[in-house]
N, C-alpha and C positions, 0 to 999 in steps of 0.2 A: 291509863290514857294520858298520854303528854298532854299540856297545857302550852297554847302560843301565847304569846304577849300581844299580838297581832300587828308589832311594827315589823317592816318592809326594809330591808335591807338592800341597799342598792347600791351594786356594783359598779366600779366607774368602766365609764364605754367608750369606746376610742372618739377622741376629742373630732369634732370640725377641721381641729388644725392640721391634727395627724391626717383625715383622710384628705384633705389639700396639699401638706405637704407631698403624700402618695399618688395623688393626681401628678400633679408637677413633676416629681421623679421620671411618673412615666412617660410623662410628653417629652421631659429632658431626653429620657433614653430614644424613644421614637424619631426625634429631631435628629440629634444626633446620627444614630443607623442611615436614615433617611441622605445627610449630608453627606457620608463617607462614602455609600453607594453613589454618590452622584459624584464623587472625588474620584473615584476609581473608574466609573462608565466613562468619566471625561478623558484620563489618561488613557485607556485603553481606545476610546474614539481616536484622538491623534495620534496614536501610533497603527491605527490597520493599514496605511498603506505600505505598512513592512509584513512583508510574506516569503516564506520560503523559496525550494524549488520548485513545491507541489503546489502551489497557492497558498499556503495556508498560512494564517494568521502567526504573527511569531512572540506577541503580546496578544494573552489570554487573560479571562477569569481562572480562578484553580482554587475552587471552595473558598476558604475563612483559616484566617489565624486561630489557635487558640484564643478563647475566651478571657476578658480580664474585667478589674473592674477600678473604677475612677473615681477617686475621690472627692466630692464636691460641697459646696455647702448648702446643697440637698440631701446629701448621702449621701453611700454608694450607688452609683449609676453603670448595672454592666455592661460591654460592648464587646461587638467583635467584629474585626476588620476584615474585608473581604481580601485574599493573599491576591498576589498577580504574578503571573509569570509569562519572561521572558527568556525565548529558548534559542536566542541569537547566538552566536559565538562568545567566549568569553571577553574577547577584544571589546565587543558592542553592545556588551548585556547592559542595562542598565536596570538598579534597584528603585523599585518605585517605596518613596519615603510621605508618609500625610502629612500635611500640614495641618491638618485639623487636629491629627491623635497619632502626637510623632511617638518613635517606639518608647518602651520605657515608661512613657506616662504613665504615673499612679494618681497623681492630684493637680488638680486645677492650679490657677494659678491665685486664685481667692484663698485656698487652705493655705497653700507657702506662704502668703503673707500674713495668713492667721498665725502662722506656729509664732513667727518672733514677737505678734504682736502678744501674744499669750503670756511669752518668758516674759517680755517688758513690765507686765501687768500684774508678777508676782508668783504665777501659779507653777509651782515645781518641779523639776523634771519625772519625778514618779505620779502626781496629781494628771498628766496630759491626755492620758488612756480615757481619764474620767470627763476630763473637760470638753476632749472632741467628741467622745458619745454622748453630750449633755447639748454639744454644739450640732453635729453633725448627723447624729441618730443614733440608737443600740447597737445597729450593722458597724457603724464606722471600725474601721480596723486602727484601734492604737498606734501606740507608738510609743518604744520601750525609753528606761530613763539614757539608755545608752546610745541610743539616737537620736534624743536630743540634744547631747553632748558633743556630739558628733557636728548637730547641725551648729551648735552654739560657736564652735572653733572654725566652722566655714564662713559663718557674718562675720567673726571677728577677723579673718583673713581678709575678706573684702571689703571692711569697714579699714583696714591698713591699710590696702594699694588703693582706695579711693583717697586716704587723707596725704599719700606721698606721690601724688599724683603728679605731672609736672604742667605751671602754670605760667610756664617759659611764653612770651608774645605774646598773650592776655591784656587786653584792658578793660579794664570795666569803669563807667561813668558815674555809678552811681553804687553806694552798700547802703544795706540794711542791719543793724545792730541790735539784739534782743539777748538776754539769759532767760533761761527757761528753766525752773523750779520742777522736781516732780519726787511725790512722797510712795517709791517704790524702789524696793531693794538697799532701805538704807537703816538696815541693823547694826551698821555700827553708827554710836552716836558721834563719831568725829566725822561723820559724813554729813551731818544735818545741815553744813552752811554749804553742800556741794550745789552746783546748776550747771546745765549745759548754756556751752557761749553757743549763738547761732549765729553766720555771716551769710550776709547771700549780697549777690553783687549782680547787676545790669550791667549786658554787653553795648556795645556803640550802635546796633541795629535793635535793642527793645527785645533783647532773650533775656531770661531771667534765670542763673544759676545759685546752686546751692553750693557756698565755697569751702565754708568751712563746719563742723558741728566736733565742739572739744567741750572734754568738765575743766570746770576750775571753780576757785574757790569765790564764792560770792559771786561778783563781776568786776571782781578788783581790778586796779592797772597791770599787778603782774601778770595776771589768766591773761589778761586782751593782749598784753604786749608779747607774748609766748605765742598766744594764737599767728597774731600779724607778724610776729615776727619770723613766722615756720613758713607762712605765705609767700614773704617775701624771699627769702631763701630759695622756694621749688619754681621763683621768676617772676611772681608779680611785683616789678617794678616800677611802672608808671603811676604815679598818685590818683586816682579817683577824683571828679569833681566832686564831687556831696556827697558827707554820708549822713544817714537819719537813723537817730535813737531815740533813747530816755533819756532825759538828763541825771540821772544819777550812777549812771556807767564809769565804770572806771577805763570805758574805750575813750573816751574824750580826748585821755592824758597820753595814752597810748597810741593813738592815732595822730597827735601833734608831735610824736617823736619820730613817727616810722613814713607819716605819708604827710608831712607837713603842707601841704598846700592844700589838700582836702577840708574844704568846708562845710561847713556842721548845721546841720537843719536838724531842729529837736521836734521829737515826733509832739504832734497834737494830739491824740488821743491819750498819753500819760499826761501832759501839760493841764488838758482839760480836766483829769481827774484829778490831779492835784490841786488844781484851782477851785475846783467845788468843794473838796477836801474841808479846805476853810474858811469853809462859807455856812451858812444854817441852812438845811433844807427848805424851809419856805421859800428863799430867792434864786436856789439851785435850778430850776426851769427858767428862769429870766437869763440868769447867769449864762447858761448853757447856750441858749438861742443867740448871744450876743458875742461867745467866743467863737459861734459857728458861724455868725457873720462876718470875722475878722479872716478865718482861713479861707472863705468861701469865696471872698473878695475878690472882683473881675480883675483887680488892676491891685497893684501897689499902694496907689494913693488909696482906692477908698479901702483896701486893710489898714491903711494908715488911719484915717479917721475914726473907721470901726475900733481900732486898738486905740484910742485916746478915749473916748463915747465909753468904752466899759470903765479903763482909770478915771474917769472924772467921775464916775456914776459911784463907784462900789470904793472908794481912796476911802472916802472918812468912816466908813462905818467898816471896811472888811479891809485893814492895811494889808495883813499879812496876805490876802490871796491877792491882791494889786500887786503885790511886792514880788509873790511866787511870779508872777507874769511878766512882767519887767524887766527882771532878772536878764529873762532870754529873748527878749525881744529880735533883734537883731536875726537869733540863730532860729527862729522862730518862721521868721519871713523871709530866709534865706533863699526862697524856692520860687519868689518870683524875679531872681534874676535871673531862672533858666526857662529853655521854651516852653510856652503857655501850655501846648501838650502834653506836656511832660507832667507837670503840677497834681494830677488826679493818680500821678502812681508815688507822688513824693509826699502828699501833706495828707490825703484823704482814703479811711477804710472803707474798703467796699468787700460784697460777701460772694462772686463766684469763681470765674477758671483758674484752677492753678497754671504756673508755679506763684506759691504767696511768700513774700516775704517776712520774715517773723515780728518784722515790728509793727504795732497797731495800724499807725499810719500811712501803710500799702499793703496791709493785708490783705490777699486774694482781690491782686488788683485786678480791674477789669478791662477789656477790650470791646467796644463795641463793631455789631456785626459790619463786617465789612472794611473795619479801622485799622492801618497798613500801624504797626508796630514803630514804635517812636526813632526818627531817624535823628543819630547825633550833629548835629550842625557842621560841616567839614571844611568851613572858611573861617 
C-alpha cells in the first residue's frame, strides 16, 4: 500500500494576466477585421457607378488574401484581408492598397521601435528570439542574429543621411545644449569617458527640432566645436540668439568661436543643483524656494532683488554656493531680455508634449491648449 504525505501539490494555472492579455488579442483581431471590411465596403461603394456593358459592377469583392499574421505588442494577431477586384481594362485598373494593413506588413510600428530599442539596451543579437517571446508572447516569431544585423546597418544608413542632412537657409533663435551619459555597450574601457553631445534648435515660428546627436569625449570643446563645426558646413550660418546649457560644457568656448553673437542663458535646473550641492540639507528646502523665486520672477527687477535676498541671506555662512551663483549671474538672467512668452520654454522644466529639448531647463516644454506657438519678433 503506498503512503501519501497528504501535501497538495499545485500546479500553476494560467495567470489573470495571460487570459487578459488573450482577451485583448482577440478584440485586437476582431477590431481590426471589423475595420478593413469597412475599408474595402467603402472603396468598392465609390467605385459602383463604374459598370460594364452588361451592367455589371467592374469593382467587386473576390473572397480574402491569404492569411497572415502581425506582429504586435500583444502578440501575434492574425488577419486576412478581403482581395478586391477590378476587371476594367488594363489602362483603368486600378490596385486597391489598405491603409490600415499595407502589403508586406509583419509588425506594427511599436515592435520596430522595440527592436533598436532593445540593441540600445544591451541584449545581443542571438539573445532577440528570447527577448521578444519574453516581451511579445511564446507565439512571437523571432528574429535570427542575422537579421538583426541586417537591421543594425539600415539605422546606421539613416542615422548618416540624417546627420549630412543639408541645413542650407535654416535659422534657428534659440539651441538647447546637453551630453548625455549612458552605461551600455561600453566594454572597452577607453570608452568610459564617452557621452552623446545632444543639440536641438528653435525655428522662428516655435517648432522644435533635433539638430544634431554625435559621441564625443566628455563634453570637451573639441566634441562641441566638431559638432558645430559639421553644422555649419551643411549651412547653418546665421548665429542663434540664445543658447541654454550647463555651465560646465565645453559648448561655451566652442560656441564663442563658431557663432559669436549667440548669448548664453545657463540652465537653472543644473545651477539649482549645484547650489544645493553646497549647502547642508537642513537649508536645502529654504534654499530651493528662493532660487525658484529668482527665475520665476515676473520682471527683471524683482529677479533682481530675489537674487540679491538669497546672497545676503546665505553669503556668510554658505560662501561657496553664493559664489556658485554669482558666478553666472548675468548668463543666468539672460532670458528676460527676450519676449516674455518665450521664458517658460527658455529657463523653466516642465513634464508633457514632445519635442523636448535635452536640457533641464526646457525639458518637454509645454504649450498650453489653444496657445499659437511663439512668434519671433520681425521688427
Amino acid at each position: 500500500m503506498e503512503e501519501h504525505s497528504g501535501k497538495l501539490v499545485a500546479f500553476p494555472q494560467e495567470s489573470a494576466k495571460d487570459v487578459l492579455t488573450e482577451v485583448l488579442r482577440e478584440g485586437a483581431r476582431k477590431m481590426l477585421a471589423t475595420a478593413i471590411e469597412e475599408e474595402v465596403a467603402g472603396y468598392v461603394a465609390a467605385r459602383a457607378q463604374l459598370v460594364d456593358a452588361g451592367g455589371h459592377r467592374c469593382v467587386v469583392r473576390n473572397g480574402h488574401l491569404p492569411a497572415r499574421t502581425i506582429q504586435t505588442p500583444l502578440g501575434d494577431v492574425p488577419v486576412q484581408q478581403p482581395r478586391v477586384r477590378d476587371q476594367r481594362s488594363a489602362g483603368e485598373r486600378e490596385a486597391f492598397v489598405s491603409s490600415i494593413l499595407p502589403p508586406y506588413l509583419r509588425k506594427t510600428k511599436a515592435v520596430e521601435e522595440l527592436l533598436p530599442w532593445l540593441y540600445l539596451k544591451g541584449v545581443s543579437t542571438g539573445d532577440f528570439s528570447e527577448a521578444l517571446a519574453a516581451l511579445l508572447g511564446p507565439n512571437a516569431a523571432g528574429l535570427s542574429p542575422s537579421t538583426i544585423v541586417r537591421l543594425k546597418a539600415g539605422w546606421e544608413e539613416e542615422y548618416k543621411a540624417w546627420q549630412g542632412r543639408s541645413l542650407a537657409g535654416q535659422r534657428y533663435v534659440y539651441l538647447w545644449a546637453d551630453g548625455v551619459y549612458f552605461n551600455i555597450r561600453l566594454e572597452d574601457p577607453g570608452n568610459a569617458r564617452q557621452c552623446i553631445l545632444v543639440l536641438m534648435g528653435a525655428t522662428a515660428d516655435g517648432g522644435k527640432e533635433l539638430l544634431a546627436v554625435a559621441d564625443g569625449y566628455r563634453e570637451s570643446e573639441q566634441s562641441w566645436h566638431e559638432l558645430l563645426l559639421d553644422l555649419r558646413s551643411r549651412g547653418l550660418r546665421t548665429d542663434p540668439e540664445l543658447a541654454t546649457g550647463d555651465g560646465s560644457l565645453g559648448f561655451w568656448k566652442a560656441l564663442a568661436k563658431l557663432y559669436p553673437k549667440t548669448r548664453a542663458q545657463r540652465c537653472w535646473v543644473h545651477k539649482t543643483a549645484n547650489v544645493l550641492n553646497k549647502m547642508p540639507k537642513s537649508v536645502q528646502a529654504k534654499a530651493k524656494s528662493m532660487l525658484h523665486d529668482i527665475w520665476m520672477a515676473a520682471t527683471r527687477a524683482e529677479a533682481e532683488r530675489a537674487f540679491d535676498l538669497f546672497v545676503e541671506t546665505f553669503r556668510l555662512k554658505y560662501e561657496s554656493a553664493v559664489a556658485c551663483l554669482e558666478v553666472d549671474r548675468a548668463a543666468l538672467l539672460a532670458f528676460y531680455d527676450f519676449p516674455a512668452e518665450h521664458w517658460i520654454h527658455l529657463k523653466r522644466p516642465t513634464r508633457s508634449s514632445p519635442p523636448s529639448p535635452p536640457c533641464g531647463c526646457a525639458r518637454r516644454s509645454r504649450r498650453a491648449p489653444g496657445r499659437r506657438a511663439w512668434p519671433w519678433p520681425t521688427s
